[in-house]
N, C-alpha and C positions, 0 to 999 in steps of 0.2 A: 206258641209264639211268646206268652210269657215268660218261659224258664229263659227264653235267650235275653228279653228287655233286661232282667233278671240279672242274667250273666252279666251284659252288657254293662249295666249299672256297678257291680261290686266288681269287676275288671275298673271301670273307671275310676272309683272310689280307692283302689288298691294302687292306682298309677299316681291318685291324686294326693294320698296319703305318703306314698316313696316320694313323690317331689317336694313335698312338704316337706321331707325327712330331710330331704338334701339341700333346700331353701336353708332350714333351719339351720344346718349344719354352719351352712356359709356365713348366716346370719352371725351364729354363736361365734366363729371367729373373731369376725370382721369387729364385733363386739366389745370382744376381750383385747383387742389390738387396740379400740381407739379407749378402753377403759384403759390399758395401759399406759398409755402415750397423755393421755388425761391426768391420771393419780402422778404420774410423772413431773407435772406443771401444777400440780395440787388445785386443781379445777374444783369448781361448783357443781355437788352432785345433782340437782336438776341437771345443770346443763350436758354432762358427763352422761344422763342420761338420756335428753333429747337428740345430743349428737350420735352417742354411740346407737344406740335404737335406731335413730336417720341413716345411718352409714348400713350399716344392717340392711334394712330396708331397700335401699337403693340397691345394692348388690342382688338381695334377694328377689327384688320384684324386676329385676331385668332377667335372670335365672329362671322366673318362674313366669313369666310372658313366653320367654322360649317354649318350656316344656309344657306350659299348658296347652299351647296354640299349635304344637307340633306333633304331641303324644299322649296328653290328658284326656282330653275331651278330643275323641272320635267322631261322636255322632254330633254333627254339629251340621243345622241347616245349610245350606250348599248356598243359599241367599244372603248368608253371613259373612263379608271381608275381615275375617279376621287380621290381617296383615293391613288393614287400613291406615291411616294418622287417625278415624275417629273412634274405631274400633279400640285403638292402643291409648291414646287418650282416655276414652271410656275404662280401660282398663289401670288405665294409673293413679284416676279418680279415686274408683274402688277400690283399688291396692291402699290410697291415703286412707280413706276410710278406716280397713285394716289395722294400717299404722297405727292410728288412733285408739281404735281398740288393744292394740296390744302394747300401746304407751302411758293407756290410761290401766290396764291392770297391773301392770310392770310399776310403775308407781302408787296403786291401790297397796300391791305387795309391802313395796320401800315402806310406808306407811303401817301399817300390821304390822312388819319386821321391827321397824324403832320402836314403834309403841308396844309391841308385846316383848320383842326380844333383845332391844337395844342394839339391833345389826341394821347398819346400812348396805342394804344389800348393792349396791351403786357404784359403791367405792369397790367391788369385788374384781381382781385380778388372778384372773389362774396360775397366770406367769409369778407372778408374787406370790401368791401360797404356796405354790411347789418349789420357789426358789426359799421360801422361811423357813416348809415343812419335810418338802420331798414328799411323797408319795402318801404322807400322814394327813395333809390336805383334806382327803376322802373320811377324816374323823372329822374337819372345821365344821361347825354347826351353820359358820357364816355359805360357808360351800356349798352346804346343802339347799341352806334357807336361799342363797342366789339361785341355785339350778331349778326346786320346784317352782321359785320365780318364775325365768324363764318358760319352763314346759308349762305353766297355766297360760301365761300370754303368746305362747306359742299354740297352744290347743286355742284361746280365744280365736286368733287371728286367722287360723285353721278353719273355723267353723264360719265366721264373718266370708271368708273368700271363697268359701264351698259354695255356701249357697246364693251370695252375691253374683259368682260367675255362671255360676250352673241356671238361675233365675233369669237373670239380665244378660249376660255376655256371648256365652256357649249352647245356646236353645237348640235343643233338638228338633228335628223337622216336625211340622203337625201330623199329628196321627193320619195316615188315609183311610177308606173306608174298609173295614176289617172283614165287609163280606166282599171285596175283591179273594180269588183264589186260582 
């Protein structure tokens, strides 16, 4: 019975990980759209940062309410409304939460970056680098320094919403007694 809990667990880990993969993706658009449309009006990188991370966000935690509540988490106590207002409430809490964590590495970043490497990684548009460089982009040092940006506050906000949800939201039922057979 352990090898299936087993199973169970790295199927759901693997489901939670693809969703992640495809939150992110959306995130990183939606991202690079309002950094665009930002550096375009010559904004305040904070604020260029708090909105485009927000927008992100918002997009991503409606995305991933869906697929957690529909296909992530399986094994989820049958006493649980997931589909509640307190349930999803509780769940957009925790998403801020998230947010947080991956707005405060995302700027822990910005901060390392100026001070060690003179990049503001904030100001970073894809669309503008490939429209300077074309495809030389993938040498900008700035490119880089923004993307492992990203994938750290990505993996933070990763691991914040794993076990936030997995802890508090999506509880597996209690064990029963194991010498039933």
């Amino acid at each position: 019975m352990k090898i299936d809990k087993k199973k169970s667990l790295k199927w759901e880990l693997i489901r939670f990980a693809i969703t992640g993969v495809v939150c992110a993706l959306f995130d990183y658009l939606v991202c690079q759209l309002v950094i665009m449309g930002f550096n375009a009006i010559k904004a305040d990188a904070l604020l260029t940062t708090i909105i485009s991370t927000g927008a992100g966000f918002v997009i991503g935690v409606i995305l991933n309410y869906i697929l957690s509540t529909y296909w992530v988490y399986q094994n989820v106590d049958k006493n649980q409304n997931t589909k509640s207002p307190l349930f999803i409430t509780k769940f957009v809490i925790l998403s801020i939460g998230g947010l947080l964590v991956s707005v405060g590495v995302m700027l822990l970043c910005n901060l390392v970056c100026e001070s060690s490497f003179n990049i503001n990684i904030v100001d970073v548009s894809l669309m503008e680098l490939i429209k300077l460089n074309g495809f030389a982009f993938l040498a900008q040092g700035i490119f880089w320094a923004y993307f492992i940006s990203f994938c750290l506050k990505t993996l933070a906000g990763l691991i914040f919403n794993y076990i936030t949800r997995k802890l508090i939201l999506y509880k597996a039922p209690k064990k029963e007694e194991e010498n039933h057979e």
